[in-house]
C-alpha positions as CSV (number, residue, x, y, z in Angstrom):
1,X,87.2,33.5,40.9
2,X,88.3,36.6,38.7
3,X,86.2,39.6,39.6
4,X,86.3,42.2,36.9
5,X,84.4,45.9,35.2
6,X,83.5,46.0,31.6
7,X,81.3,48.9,30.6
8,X,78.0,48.3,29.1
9,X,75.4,50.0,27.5
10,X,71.9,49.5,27.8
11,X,68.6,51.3,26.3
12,X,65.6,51.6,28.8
13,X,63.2,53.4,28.8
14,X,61.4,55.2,32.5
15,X,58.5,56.9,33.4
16,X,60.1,60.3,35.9
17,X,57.6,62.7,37.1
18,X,58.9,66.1,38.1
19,X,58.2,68.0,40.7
20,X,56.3,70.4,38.6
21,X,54.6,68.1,37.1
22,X,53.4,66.2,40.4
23,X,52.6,70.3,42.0
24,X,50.4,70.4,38.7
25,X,48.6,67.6,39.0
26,X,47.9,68.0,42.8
27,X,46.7,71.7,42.2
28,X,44.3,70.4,39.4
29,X,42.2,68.0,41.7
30,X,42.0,70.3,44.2
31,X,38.5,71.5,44.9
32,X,37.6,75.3,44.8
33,X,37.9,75.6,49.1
34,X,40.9,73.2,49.2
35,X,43.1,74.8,46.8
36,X,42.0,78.2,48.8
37,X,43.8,76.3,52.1
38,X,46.7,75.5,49.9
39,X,47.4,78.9,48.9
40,X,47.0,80.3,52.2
41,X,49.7,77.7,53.5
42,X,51.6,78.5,50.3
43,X,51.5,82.4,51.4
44,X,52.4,82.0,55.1
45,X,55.4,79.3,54.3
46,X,57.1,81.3,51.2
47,X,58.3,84.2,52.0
48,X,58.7,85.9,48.4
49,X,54.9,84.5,47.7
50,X,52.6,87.4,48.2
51,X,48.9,88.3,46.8
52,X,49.0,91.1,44.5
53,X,47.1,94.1,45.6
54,X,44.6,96.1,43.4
55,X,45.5,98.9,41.4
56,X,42.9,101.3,42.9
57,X,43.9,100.5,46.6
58,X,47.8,101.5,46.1
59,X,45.9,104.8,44.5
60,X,43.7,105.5,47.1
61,X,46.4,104.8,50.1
62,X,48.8,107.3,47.6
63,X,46.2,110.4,47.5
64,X,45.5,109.9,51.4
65,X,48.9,109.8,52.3
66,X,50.6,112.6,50.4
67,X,48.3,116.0,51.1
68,X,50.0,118.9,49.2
69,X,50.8,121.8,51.2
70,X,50.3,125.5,50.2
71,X,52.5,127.0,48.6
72,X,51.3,130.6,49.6
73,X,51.5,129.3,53.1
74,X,54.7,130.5,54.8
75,X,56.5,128.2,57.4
76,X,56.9,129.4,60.8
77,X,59.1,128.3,63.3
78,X,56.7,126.1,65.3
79,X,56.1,124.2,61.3
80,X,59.7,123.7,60.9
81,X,61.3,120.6,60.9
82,X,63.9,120.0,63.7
83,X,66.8,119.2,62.4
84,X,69.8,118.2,64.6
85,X,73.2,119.3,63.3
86,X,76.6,117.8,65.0
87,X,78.4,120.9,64.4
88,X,76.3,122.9,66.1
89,X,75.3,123.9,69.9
90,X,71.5,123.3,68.9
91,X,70.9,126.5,70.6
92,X,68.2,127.4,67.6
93,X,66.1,124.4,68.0
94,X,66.0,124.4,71.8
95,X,64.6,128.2,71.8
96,X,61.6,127.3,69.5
97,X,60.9,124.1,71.3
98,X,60.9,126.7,74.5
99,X,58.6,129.3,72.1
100,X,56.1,126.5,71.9
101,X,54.9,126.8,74.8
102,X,54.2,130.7,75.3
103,X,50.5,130.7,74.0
104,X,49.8,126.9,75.5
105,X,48.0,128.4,78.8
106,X,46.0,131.1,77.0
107,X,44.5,128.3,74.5
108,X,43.4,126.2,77.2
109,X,41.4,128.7,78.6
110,X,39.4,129.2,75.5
111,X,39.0,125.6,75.0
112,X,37.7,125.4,78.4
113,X,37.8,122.3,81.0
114,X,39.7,118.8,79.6
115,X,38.1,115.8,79.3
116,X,40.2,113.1,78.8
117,X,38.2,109.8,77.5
118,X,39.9,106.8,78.2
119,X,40.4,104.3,75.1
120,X,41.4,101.4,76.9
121,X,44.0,99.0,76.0
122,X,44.8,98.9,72.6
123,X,42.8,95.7,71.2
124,X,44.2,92.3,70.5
125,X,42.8,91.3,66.8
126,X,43.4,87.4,67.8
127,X,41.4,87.8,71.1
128,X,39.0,89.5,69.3
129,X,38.8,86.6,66.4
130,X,38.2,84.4,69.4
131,X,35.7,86.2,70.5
132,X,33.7,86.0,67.4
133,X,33.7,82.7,66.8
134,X,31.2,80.5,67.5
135,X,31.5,78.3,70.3
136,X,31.3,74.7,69.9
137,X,28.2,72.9,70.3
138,X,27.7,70.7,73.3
139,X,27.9,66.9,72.4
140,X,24.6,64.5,73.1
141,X,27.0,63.4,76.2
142,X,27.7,66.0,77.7
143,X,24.2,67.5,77.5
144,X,22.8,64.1,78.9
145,X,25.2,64.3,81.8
146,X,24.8,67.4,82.8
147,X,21.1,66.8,83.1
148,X,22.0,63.7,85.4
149,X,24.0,65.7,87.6
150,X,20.6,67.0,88.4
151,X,18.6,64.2,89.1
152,X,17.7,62.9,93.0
153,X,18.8,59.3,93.0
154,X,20.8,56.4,95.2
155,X,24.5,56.6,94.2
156,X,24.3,53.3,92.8
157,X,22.0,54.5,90.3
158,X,23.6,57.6,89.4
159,X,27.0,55.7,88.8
160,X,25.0,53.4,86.4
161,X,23.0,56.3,84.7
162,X,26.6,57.7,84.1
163,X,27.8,54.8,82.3
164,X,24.4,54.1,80.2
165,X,24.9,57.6,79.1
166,X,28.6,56.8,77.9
167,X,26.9,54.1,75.6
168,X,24.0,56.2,73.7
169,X,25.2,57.0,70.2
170,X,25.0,60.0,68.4
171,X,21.3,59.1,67.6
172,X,20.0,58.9,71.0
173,X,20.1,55.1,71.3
174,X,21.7,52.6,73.8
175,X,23.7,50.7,71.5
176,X,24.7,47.9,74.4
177,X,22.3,45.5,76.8
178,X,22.1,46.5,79.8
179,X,23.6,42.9,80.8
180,X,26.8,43.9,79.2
181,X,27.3,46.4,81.7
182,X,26.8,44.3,84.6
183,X,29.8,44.4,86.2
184,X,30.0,43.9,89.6
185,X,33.6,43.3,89.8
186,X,34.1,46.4,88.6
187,X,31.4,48.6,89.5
188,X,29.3,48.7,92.8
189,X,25.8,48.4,90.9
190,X,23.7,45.7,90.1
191,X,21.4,44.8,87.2
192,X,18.1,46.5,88.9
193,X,20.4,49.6,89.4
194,X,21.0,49.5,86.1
195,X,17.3,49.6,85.1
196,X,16.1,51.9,87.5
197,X,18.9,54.5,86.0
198,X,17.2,53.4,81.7
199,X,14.2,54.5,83.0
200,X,15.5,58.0,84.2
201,X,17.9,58.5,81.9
202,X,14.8,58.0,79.5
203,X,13.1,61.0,80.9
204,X,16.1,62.9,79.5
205,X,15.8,65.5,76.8
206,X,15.6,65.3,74.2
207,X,12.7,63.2,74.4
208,X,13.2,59.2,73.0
209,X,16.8,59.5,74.3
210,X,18.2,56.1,75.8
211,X,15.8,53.9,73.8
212,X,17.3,50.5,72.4
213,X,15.5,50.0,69.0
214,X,13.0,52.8,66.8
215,X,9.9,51.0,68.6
216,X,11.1,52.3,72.5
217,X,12.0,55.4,71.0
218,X,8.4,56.3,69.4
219,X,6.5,54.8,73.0
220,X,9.1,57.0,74.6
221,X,7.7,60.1,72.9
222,X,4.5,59.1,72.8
223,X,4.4,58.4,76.3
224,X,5.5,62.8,76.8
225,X,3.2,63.8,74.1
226,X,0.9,66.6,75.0
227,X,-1.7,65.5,73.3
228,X,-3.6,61.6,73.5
229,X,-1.4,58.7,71.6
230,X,-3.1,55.9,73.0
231,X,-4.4,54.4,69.7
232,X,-0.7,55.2,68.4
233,X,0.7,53.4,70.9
234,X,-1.2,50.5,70.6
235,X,-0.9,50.4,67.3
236,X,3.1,50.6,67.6
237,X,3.8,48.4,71.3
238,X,1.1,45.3,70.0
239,X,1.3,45.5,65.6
240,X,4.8,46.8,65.0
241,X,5.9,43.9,63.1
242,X,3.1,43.9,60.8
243,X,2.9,47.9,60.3
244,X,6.7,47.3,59.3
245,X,5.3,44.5,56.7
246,X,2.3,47.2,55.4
247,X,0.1,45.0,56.6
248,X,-2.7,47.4,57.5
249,X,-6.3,44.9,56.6
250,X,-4.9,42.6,59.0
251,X,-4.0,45.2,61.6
252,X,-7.2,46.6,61.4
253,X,-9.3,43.6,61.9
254,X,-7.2,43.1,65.1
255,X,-7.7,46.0,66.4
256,X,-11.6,46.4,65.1
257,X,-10.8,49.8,63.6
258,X,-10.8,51.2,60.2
259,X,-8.0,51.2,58.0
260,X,-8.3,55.2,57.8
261,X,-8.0,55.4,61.5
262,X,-4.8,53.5,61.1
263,X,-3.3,55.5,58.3
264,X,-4.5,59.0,60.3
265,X,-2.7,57.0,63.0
266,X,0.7,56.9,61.0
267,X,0.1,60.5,59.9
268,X,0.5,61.2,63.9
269,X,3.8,58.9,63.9
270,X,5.1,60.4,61.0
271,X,5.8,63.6,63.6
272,X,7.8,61.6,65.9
273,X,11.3,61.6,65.6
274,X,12.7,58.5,64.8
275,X,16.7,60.0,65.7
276,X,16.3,62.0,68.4
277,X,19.7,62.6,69.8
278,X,20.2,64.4,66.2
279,X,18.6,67.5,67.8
280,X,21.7,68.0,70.4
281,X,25.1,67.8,68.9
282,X,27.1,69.0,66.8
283,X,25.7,69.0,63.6
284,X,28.3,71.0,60.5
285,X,26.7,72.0,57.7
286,X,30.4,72.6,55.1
287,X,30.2,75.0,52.8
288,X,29.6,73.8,49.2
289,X,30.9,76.2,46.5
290,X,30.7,75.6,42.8
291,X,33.9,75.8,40.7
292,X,32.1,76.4,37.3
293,X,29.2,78.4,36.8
294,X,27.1,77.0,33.4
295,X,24.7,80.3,32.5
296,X,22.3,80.8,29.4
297,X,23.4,83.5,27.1
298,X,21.5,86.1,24.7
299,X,22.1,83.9,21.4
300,X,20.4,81.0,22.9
301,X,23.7,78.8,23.9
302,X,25.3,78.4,27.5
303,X,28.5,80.7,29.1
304,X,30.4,78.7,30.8
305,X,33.0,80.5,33.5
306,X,35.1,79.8,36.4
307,X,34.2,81.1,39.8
308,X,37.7,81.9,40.4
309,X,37.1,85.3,42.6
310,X,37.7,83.4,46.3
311,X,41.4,82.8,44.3
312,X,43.9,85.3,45.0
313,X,46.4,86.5,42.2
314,X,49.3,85.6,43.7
315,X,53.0,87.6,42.6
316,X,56.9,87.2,43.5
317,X,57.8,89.8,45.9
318,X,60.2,92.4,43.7
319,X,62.3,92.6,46.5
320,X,63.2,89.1,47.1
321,X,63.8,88.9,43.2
322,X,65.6,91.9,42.7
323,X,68.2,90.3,46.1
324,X,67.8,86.6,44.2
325,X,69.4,88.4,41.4
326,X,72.4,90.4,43.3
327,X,75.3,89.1,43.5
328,X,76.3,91.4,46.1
329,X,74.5,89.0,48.5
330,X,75.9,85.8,50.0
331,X,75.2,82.6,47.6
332,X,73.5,80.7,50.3
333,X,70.8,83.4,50.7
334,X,70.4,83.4,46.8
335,X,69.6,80.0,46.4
336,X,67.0,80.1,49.1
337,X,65.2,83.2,47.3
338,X,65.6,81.3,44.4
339,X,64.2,78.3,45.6
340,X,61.3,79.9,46.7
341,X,61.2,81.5,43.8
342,X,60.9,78.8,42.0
343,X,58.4,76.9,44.2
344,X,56.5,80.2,43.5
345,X,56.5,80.1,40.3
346,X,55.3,76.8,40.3
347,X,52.3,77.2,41.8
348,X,51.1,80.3,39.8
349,X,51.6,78.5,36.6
350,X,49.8,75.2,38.2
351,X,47.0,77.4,39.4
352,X,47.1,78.9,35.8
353,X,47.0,75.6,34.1
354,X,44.2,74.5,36.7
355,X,41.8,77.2,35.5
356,X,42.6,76.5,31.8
357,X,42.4,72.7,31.4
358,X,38.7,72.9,34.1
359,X,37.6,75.7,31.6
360,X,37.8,73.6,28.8
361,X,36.7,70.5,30.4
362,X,33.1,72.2,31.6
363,X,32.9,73.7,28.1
364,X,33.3,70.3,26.5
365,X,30.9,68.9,29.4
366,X,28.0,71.6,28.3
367,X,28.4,71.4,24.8
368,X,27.6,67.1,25.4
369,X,25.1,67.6,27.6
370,X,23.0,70.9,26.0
371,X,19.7,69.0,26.3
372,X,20.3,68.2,29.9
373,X,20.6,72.1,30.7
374,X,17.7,73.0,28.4
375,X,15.4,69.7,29.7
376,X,16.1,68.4,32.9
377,X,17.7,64.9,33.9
378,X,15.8,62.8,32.0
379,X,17.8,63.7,28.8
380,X,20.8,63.0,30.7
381,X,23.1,61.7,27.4
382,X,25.8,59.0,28.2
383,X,29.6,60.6,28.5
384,X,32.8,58.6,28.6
385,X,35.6,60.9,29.6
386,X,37.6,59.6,26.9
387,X,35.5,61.7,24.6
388,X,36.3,64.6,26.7
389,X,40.0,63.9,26.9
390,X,40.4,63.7,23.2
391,X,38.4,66.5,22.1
392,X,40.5,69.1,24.7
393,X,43.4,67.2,23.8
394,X,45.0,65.9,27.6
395,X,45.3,62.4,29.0
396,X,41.9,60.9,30.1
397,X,43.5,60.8,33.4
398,X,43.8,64.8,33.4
399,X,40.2,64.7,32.9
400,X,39.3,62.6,35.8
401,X,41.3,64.9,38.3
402,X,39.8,67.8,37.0
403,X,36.4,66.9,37.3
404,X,37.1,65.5,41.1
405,X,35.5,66.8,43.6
406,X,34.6,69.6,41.9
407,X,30.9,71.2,41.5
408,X,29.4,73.1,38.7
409,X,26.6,75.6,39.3
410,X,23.6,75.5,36.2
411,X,19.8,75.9,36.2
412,X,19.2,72.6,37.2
413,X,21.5,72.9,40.9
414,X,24.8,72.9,42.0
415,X,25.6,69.4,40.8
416,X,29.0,67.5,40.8
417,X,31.0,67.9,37.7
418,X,31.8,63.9,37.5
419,X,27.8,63.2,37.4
420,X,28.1,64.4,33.7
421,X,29.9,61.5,32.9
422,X,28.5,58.1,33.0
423,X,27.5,55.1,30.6
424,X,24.3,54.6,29.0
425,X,22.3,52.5,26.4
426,X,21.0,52.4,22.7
427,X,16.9,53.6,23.3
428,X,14.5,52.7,21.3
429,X,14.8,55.2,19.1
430,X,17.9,54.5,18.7
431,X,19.3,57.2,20.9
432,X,21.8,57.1,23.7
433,X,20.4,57.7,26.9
434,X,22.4,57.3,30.2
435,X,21.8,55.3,33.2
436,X,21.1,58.0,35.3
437,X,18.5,59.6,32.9
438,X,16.8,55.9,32.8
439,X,17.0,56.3,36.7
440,X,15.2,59.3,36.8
441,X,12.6,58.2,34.7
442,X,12.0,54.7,37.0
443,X,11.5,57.3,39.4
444,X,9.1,59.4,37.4
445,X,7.0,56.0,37.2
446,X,7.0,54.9,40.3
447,X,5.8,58.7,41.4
448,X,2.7,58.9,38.8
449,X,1.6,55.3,39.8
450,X,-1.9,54.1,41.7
451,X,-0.7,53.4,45.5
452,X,-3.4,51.7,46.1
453,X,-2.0,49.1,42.9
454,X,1.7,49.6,42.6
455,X,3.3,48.1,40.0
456,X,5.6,45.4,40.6
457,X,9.3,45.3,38.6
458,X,8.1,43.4,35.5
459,X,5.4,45.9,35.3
460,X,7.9,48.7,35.6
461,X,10.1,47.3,33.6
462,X,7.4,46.9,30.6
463,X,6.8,50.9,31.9
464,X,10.1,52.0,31.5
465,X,10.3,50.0,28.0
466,X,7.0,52.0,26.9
467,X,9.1,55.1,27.9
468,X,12.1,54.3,25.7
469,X,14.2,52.9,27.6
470,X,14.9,50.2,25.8
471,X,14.8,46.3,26.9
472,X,15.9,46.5,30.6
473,X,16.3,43.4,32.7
474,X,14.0,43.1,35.7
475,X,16.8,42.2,37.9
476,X,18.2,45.8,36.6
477,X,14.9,47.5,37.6
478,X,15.0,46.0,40.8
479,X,18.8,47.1,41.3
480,X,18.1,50.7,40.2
481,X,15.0,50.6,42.9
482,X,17.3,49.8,45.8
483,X,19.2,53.1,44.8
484,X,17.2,55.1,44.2
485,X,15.5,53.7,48.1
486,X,12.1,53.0,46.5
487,X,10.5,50.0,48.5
488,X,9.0,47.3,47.3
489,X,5.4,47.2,45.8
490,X,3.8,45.8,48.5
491,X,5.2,48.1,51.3
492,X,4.6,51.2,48.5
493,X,0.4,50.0,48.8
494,X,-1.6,52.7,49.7
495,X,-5.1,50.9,51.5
């Protein structure tokens, strides 16, 4: 077999993405508080990165720092600057540092007696930092427990209150049966220890904690309520099933009462708290800044701007690029400044590009959607992002990561920027009209309808029809309902 090397040639064709490109890309999905983490990484990894200071600050520190001295004002011996010269014995210098002290007793006796004030250490600004930060919030399970350290009970029962409390979820409720925990290979505690430790660890705060299901939760609290829940209680231990079903005629006839004692009844319930453990915990509320701000303006349109102020302006160091550009210094350390100079670079024009291509996206966004900033949701218009893509003139795919995760800030709320986009159909008007805009008015119908006869979804789909929508299926109407967490009309029946 003859093994042998011709050369060929072959034309292919490959998709490469540089490393700029990819930084580009990354920096334009970031959100607003994301890309502020990036930069801050960005600043404490690169050493020639650096965030430009203002003009009036480098002003300011250059009028405090140079104070201009008299010129009348003629310089003593004590004023003068000691200079130390090697050719001399110093003998000058050391007989003013002697003359300094001539006049030191007489001043103290005008200034009278010293007090010295002691400062302390000199302050640690991390310690400090520490120190005002808020500590973290104690978990449901650690509260719990540290309430059952407390309680009077066999040791047997407190070992098995101690693992019941391991299995209540963030909620407040036992998530296991108590015969799931029976071990007795394992633990020294049988199934009555087990239920003698539900029932105190029931008495718990918050109140309803340890409960196995929303109806032993509510008896719980009703059962610690100051004030008399006995018809509530009925009403919930005996007729939960059917209060679940709306069935309030039947309930009542059971119970030989009035349907408006019943629904005063739920009005009582309706103060319970059907998550308890929610009220201990930790509970993070994240900041939620808006990347575009959509504003009206004097001639009647909309201004559209970028909050771009929590951004930095970022600069290379003129140091680093002055050295980068010496030749003087050693080529290994050049290419590492210029590296980094690079990488710098990079980002500046990414974060540069970011704010361009998101400016023009929100601007194409508002001038779509006008009636939706002048009206309200309901004239929500149907956007494909292709439309957007073409009329700034980037890939549809640019589009997408611009909008993500982003938020823009208009009279209507700080809504995400990807809601604007969505499908829609023809109305009856012939109009276009998106889904979300037929959504809101389903939900406009549903809230201007007779409780006591709610319409079913043929009748709101002959409703929404009426409101020009256009010929929706009632299998749609239904669909849109479950969204949107509207119940059915029998459980929506006010009696």
């Amino acid at each position: 077999m003859k093994m042998s090397m011709t050369p060929q040639m072959r034309l292919e064709q490959r998709m490469k993405l540089a490393p700029r490109m990819i930084q580009s890309m990354e920096i334009l999905q970031l959100p607003l508080l994301a890309l502020q983490e990036k930069i801050e990484a960005e600043l404490n990894s690169n050493p020639v990165l650096e965030q430009a200071e203002e003009q009036g600050g480098e002003d300011r520190q250059t009028s405090d720092s140079e104070s201009p001295q008299d010129p009348d004002s003629e310089q003593t011996d004590e004023q003068e600057e000691f200079v130390v010269n090697d050719d001399a014995d110093n003998v000058e210098d050391f007989r003013r540092l002697d003359s300094i002290g001539d006049d030191f007793d007489d001043y103290m006796d005008l200034a009278g007696p010293v007090r010295y004030q002691y400062r302390g250490p000199e302050t640690d600004k991390k310690l400090e930092a520490l120190k005002n930060t808020a500590a973290n919030d104690v978990s449901l399970n650690d509260h719990l427990k540290d309430q059952w350290r407390l309680v009077e009970a066999e040791e047997p029962v407190k070992k098995a209150g101690e693992l019941i409390i391991d299995y209540i979820d963030e909620k407040g409720y036992l998530t296991v049966r108590l015969e799931q925990l029976h071990n007795k290979d394992k633990y020294k505690f049988g199934i009555e220890h087990l239920k003698q430790a539900l029932e105190l660890v029931q008495k718990l705060e918050p109140t309803g904690v340890g409960a196995r299901d929303v109806r032993e939760s509510l008896l719980i609290q009703m059962s610690q309520f100051p004030e008399d829940m006995s018809f509530e209680s009925e009403l919930v231990s005996k007729h939960w099933d059917a209060l679940l079903e709306n069935q309030l005629p039947q309930i009542a006839r059971k119970m030989k009462c009035s349907v408006e004692q019943i629904n005063k009844a739920l009005v009582h319930l309706s103060r319970l708290d059907t998550s308890p453990g929610l009220q201990v915990g930790r509970n993070d509320n994240y900041p939620l800044l808006a990347d575009v701000t959509v504003e009206p303006n004097e001639t009647g349109g909309y201004s559209v701007s970028l909050r771009d102020t929590h951004i930095p302006n970022l600069q290379v160091n003129n140091f680093y690029s002055k050295m980068a550009r010496d030749h003087k210094i050693d080529t290994k350390t050049r290419e590492f400044l210029q590296q980094n100079i690079r990488s710098a670079q990079w980002l500046m024009d990414a974060i540069v590009q970011r704010k361009n291509t998101l400016l023009k996206v929100a601007g194409s966004v508002v001038n779509h959607q006008r009636e939706f900033f002048e009206k309200g949701k309901l004239y929500l218009k149907p956007l494909p992002m292709a439309t957007v893509a073409d009329e700034v003139g980037v890939h549809i795919a640019t589009v997408s990561r611009a909008v993500a995760g982003k938020y823009i800030q208009c009279p209507q709320g700080i809504l995400p920027l990807r809601s604007f986009f969505s499908g829609g159909m023809a109305a009856a008007d012939g109009s276009l009209q998106s889904w979300d805009a037929v959504r809101a008015k389903l939900r406009q119908i549903v809230d201007k309808e007779d409780k006591t006869k709610p319409l079913s979804d043929d009748e709101l789909r002959k409703k929404l029809a009426q409101a020009g929508a256009g010929n929706i299926a009632r299998r749609t109407v239904a669909k849109y309902r479950k969204l949107l967490n509207i119940p059915t009309a029998r459980l929506r029946k006010k009696f």
